[in-house]
N, C-alpha and C positions, 0 to 999 in steps of 0.2 A: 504494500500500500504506500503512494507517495502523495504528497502534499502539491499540489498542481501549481503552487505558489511560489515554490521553493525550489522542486525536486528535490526535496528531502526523505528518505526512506521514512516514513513513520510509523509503519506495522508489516508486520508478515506473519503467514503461518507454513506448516512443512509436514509432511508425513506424506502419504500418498500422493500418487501422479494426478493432475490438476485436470480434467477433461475440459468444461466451462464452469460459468460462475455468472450471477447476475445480480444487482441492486436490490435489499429486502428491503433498508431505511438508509438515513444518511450513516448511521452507523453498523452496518449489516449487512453482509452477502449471504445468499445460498452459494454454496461451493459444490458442484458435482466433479467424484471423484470416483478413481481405477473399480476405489470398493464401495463406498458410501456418498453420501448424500447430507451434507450439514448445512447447520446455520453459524456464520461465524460473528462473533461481536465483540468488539474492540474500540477501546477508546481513543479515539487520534487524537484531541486535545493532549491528555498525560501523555502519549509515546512522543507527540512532537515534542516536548516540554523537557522529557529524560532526552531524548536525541540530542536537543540541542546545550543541555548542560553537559554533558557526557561525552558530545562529539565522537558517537561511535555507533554501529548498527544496531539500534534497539535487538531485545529479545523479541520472539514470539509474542503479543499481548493479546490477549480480553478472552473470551469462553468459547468452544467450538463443540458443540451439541449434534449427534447424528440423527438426524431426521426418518431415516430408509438407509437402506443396504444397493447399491447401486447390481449388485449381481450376487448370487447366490449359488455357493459352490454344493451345501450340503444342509440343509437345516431338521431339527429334532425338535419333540414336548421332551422335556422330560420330565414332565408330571407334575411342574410348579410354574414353568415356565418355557415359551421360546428360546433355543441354542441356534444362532444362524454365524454359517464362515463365510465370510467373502468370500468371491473367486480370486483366485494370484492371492490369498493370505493364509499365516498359518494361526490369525487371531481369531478370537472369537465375540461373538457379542449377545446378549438378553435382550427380550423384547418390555422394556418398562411400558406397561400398561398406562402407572399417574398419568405419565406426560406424553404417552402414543408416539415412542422416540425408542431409540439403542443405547442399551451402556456396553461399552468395553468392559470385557472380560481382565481380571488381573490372571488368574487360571481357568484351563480349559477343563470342565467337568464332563467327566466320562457319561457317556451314550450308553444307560443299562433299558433303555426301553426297545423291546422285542421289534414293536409295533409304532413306531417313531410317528407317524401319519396321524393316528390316533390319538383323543385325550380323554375315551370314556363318553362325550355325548356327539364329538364331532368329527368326521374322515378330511383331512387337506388333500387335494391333491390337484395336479396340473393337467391340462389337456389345451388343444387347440381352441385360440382366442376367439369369436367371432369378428372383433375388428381386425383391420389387417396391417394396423398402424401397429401391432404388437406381433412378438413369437406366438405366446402364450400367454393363457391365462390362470391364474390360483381357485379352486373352486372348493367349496365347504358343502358338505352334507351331514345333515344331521342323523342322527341315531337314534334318535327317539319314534313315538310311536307317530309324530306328524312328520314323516318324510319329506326335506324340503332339499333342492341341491342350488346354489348359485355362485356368484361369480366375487371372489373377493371385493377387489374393483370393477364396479358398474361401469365405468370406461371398456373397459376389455370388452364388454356384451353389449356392448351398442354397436351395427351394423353401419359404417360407415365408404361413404364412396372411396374409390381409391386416389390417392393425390396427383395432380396431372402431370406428366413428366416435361422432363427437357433436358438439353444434353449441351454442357460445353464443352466444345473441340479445340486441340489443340493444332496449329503448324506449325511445325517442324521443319523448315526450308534451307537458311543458309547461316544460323547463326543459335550458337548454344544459350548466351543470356536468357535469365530467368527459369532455366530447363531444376536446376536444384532448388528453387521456389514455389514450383509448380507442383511435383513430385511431392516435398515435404506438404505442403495443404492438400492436396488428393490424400495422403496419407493419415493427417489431421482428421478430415472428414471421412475417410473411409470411402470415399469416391473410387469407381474407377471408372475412366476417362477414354474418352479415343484419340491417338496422335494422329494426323494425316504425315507420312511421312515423306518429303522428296529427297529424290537422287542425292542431289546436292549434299543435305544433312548426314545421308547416310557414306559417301562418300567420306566427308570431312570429320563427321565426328561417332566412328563405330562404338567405341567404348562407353559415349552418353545413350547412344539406341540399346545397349543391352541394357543399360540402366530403367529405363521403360518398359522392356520387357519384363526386367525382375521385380519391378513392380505390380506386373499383371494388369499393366493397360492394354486395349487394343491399339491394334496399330495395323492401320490402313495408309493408303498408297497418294499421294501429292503427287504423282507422277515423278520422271526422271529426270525433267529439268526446272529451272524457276521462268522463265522466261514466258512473258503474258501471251499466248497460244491466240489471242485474238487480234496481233498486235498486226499490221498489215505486212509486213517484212515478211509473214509465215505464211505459207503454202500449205491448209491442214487438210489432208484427205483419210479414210477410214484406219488406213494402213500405217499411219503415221502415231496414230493413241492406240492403236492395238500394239506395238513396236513399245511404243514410250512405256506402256505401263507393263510389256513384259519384263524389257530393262531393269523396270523397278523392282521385280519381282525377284529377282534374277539377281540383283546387289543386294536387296535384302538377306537375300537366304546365305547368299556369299558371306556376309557379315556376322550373320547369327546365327545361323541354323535352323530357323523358324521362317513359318510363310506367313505374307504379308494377308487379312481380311479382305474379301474381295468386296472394298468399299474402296473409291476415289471418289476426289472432285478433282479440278483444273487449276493451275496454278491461279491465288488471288479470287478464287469464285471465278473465272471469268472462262465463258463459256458460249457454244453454238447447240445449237440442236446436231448437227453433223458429229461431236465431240463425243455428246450422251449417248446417242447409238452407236457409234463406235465403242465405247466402253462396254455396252449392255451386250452389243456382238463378243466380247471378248470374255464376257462371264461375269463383270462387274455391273456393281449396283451404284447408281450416282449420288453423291448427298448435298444435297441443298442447305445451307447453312442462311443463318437471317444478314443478311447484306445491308440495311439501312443505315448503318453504322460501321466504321472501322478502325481499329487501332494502329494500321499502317500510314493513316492521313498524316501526313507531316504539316508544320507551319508557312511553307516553303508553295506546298504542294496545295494547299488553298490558298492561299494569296494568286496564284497563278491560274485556280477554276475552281472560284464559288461554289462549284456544286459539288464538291468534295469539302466537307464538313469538319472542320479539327475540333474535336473534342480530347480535354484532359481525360485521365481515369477513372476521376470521379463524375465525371459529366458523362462518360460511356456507359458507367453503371446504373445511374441514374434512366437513361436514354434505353437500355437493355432493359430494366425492369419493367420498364413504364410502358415497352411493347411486349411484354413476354405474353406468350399464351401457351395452348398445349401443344407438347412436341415440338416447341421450337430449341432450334439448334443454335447459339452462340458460338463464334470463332474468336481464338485467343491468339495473338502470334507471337512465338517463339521468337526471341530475340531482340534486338535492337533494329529499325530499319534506318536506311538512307536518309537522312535528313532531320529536320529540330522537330523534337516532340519533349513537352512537359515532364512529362513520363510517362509508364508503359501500364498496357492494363494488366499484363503477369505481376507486376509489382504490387498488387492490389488483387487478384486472384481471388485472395480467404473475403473480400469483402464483398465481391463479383458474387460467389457462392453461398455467404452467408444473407444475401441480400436473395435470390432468387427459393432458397429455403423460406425464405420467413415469409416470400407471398402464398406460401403451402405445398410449393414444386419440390416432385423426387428428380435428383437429379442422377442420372443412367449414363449409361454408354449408347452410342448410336444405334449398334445393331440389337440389344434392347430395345429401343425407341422406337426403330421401324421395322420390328418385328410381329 
């Protein structure tokens, strides 16, 4: 926690790996973490107050209460109470009823119950959620002589739509920047993603394409060169993108051992009808990405044609959200381009994604998406 006036450290807390965390009051987060789920409260007044007499990293300060178990490796009655272990712990915690909350366990009390599911009036147990926003759901059945069976949480057994997707794409053309940015937030979130890959990339930077791979994104075909296919210098005939994108195919697997998704687009979106069928004669499926917007517009490059629109990162994401619908597809580009830009939307990635979650969108991989 820092003092937004200062930058002065005024509180911290530490134990488990930090997932997210949000505003409860002005002195208060919920913390969601690897195992649990707390409320933390801390005094910033007094920590700033020791910090700055002390002139040294405050301790940990003020009370951090678990709310819920964020994941459940193993849990037991044992006859007085709830025994629940996190997943990844070797701790344990009780279910205080007072306060509808967990206490840490100082010692782990042995498991003598046969029948751990049971307490004598009521059966736990888990099955399939009816929402689909969950795995699963916890359900109670009584033992008594009015047989009743329901759903822990009423959330779980509410029937709801499913959330509508959309899919941000990565290119991958001539320049590594932002590729360990990108990678770490897919990560973050648990996304996986689709690269389009061209020649070029793979070409120049073999060792960052198996890093994509071992991450378990897809990785489809940008074709073999970068050069705008629509550009009038180029003579495109059918045989010309059946050729180009076996290339790719063909350096891909050279590189890595792996074959490329038979998903392309053209270099930059830019595209003919004679292009698409030529792709689709070749076995590939074309992908339309939302074009309204782009993060290659340089400052340069509008000043010289108004109709190419320079927006910062922040002004893309803003611009991307405000037309998102279902199934639409956002393009990210890999790297730096030719020319003055503010900054780049990979550098802003977690906020690109954390912004198109919170209008409700699952975000997928393409062949997901247009599957």
């Amino acid at each position: 926690m820092y003092d937004t006036t200062t930058w002065k450290q005024t509180a911290h807390t530490s134990g488990e790996k930090v997932i997210s965390f949000v505003w409860n009051e002005k002195r208060s987060l919920y913390i969601g973490g690897t195992q649990t789920v707390r409320v933390w409260s801390f005094n910033a007044a007094a920590s700033t107050a020791a910090s700055l007499e002390n002139d040294t990293t405050p301790a940990s300060l003020g009370v951090s209460n678990v709310i819920f178990i964020s994941s459940v490796s193993t849990a037991y009655w044992n006859g007085n109470e709830i025994i629940a272990f996190p997943s990844e712990s070797s701790t344990a915690y009780s279910y205080d009823a007072a306060r509808n909350g967990w206490n840490l366990m100082n010692t782990v009390p042995k498991n003598n119950n046969k029948n751990p599911e049971l307490n004598g009036k009521y059966r736990v147990f888990t099955d399939a959620a009816r929402n689909k926003l969950y795995k699963n759901a916890i359900y109670v059945r009584s033992l008594g002589n009015n047989v009743v069976t329901f759903s822990l949480y009423a959330d779980t057994d509410v029937v709801v739509d499913e959330p509508k997707k959309a899919a941000v794409v990565f290119d991958a053309m001539d320049s590594v920047d932002g590729l360990s940015r990108i990678l770490f937030v897919l990560d973050e979130y648990n996304i996986k993603g689709t690269f389009f890959i061209n020649g070029e990339f793979i070409r120049r930077y073999p060792a960052e394409l198996k890093q994509i791979i071992a991450a378990g994104h897809e990785c489809a075909s940008g074709f073999y060169t970068c050069a705008d296919l629509t550009n009038k210098d180029f003579v495109i005939d059918e045989d010309f993108i059946k050729r180009g994108l076996a290339r790719n195919e063909d350096e891909f697997f050279t590189a890595t051992g792996k074959e490329l998704s038979l998903l392309w687009h053209a270099p930059y979106y830019h595209d003919t009808p004679l292009m698409k069928a030529a792709g689709k004669s070749a076995g590939y499926r074309y992908v339309d990405a939302y074009t309204g917007y782009s993060d290659r517009v340089t400052v340069e490059q509008s000043e010289r044609d108004p109709s190419y629109l320079y927006l910062d990162a922040g002004k893309l994401i803003d611009a991307y959200t405000s037309s998102l619908e279902e199934n639409m597809i956002i393009p990210v580009t890999v790297g730096k381009v030719h020319g003055t830009r503010k900054d780049y939307l990979y550098e802003k990635i977690d906020l690109l994604i954390a912004a198109i979650l919170d209008k409700g969108y699952a975000l997928v991989d393409v062949r997901t998406l247009t599957e």
